[in-house]
C-alpha angles and dihedrals in degrees: 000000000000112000120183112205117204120207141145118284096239116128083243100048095046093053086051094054089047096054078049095046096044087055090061095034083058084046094056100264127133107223135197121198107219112188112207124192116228132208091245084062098056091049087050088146101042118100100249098228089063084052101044111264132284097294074096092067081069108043110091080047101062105036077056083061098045095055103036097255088123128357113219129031117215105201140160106266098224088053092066128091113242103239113060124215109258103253094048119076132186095248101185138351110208123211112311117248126218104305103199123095132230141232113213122183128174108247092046094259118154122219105271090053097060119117124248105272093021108159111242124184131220149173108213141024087250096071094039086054095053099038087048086050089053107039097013081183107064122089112251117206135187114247132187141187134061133314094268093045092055099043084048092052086045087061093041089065098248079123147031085203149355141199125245143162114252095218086059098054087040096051083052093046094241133149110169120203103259098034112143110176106235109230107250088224096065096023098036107192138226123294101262093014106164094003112118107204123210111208132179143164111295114244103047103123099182098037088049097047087048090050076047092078099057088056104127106197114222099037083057095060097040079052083059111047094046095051099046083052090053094049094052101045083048086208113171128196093277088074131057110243134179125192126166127155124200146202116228112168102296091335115101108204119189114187122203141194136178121169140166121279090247084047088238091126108044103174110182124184136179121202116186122195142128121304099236078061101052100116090049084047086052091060097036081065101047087044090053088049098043087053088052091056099273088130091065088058091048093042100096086039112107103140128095117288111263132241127206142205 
């Protein structure tokens, strides 16, 4: 079978789409790699909430999908808006990669050690939420581009830190000097962060048996419950959100934050069930934070839920 994979033309994106490729090339498929370049790219230096979100990051991708041009899409899961369009299906989540995010600076502090007033940068209004929580004293400060662009402005000097995420830099095979992991109870990521989701149209039997094999599991139904978290908070890229689900024997635990955009309000929840319940475990916690006023800081969001590197 021949199978042509779009994906964004980032370094990133396009070593994501190889680990996917090389699955289905060990599997007898002949794969093209088709980069595809996304409206999120060519507005590299806009901040992403006056464009709509990172949906946006998605979208040439998938309308290459939609009409044949490829026939599977390789994204970051947390990029992706939690409701598909009809005809498109997640075909298969491989094995999750490392969730957390990093902080890198560029004499090797931690955290901790950063002076009062140190610049941190940061993609999303989720991570400037949670460093500002911690070290309400440091300066935080948008940043843009891909993994290799920020890491170049950190060593320019625009920064004294940033925020990644760590599957980005290990899927690149980076470890930057003054990189401290930042502990997922205290810095929850992103819904779908370091999840890669495979998605193609919905009906082919022998392309999607063939996506099947590369299924991992676990990471599926962490995908799961996430999502179905996401959908039912119904959170969009004006507001900092956190969802991460976990394994823990035969107990599925799915985390959730939502906060104001100042990080005055800060609400947290845990639900704990079975597995072969996670997307029902993904509502019960929206519902739970929605019951606890997480609609009122939701309520002046209307735009697509955002992703982050």
């Amino acid at each position: 079978m021949k199978v042509r994979i779009g994906t964004r033309g980032s370094r990133l994106a396009l070593v994501q789409a190889e680990a996917v490729a090389a699955g289905l090339r060990a599997r007898g498929a002949v794969v093209e790699i088709v980069p595809i370049r996304t409206s999120g790219d060519q507005l590299a230096e806009v901040a992403l909430a006056d464009f709509g979100g990172k949906a946006l990051f998605i979208k040439e991708v998938e309308d290459a999908l939609r009409v044949g041009h490829v026939d599977v899409a390789v994204h970051s899961l947390k990029d992706m808006p939690a409701a598909l369009p009809p005809e498109l299906t997640l075909a298969a989540f491989p094995p999750r990669e490392d969730p957390a995010d990093v902080l890198v600076t560029r004499d090797g502090r931690g955290l901790a050690d950063l002076p009062a007033g140190a610049r941190v940068g940061t993609s999303s209004l989720r991570r400037r939420v949670l460093l500002l929580r911690m070290r309400p004293d440091l300066r935080d400060e948008p940043i843009r581009g891909n993994v290799d662009t920020r890491l170049r402005k950190l060593a320019e000097g625009h920064y004294d830190g940033i925020v990644l995420a760590r599957a980005g830099l290990l899927r690149l095979g980076i470890e930057p000097p003054g990189t401290m992991g930042l502990p997922v109870d205290q810095f929850p990521p992103a819904a779908g962060q370091g999840i890669l989701g495979v998605e193609a149209r919905a009906g082919e039997a022998p392309l999607l048996e063939l996506l099947a094999t590369l299924d991992h599991t676990e990471t599926r139904i962490q995908a799961e419950a996430e999502r179905a978290f996401l959908h039912r908070l119904g959170a969009g890229c004006h507001t900092p959100v956190a969802g991460f689900a976990r394994l823990d024997g035969a107990a599925l635990s799915v985390a959730g934050l939502v906060a104001s955009v100042d990080g005055a309000t800060v609400l947290t929840a845990t639900v704990s069930g079975a597995p072969a319940a996670a997307r029902a475990l993904g509502e019960k916690l929206a519902e739970e934070l929605l019951a606890r006023g997480a609609g009122a800081l939701l309520v002046a969001d209307g735009s697509p839920r955002e992703g982050e590197r």
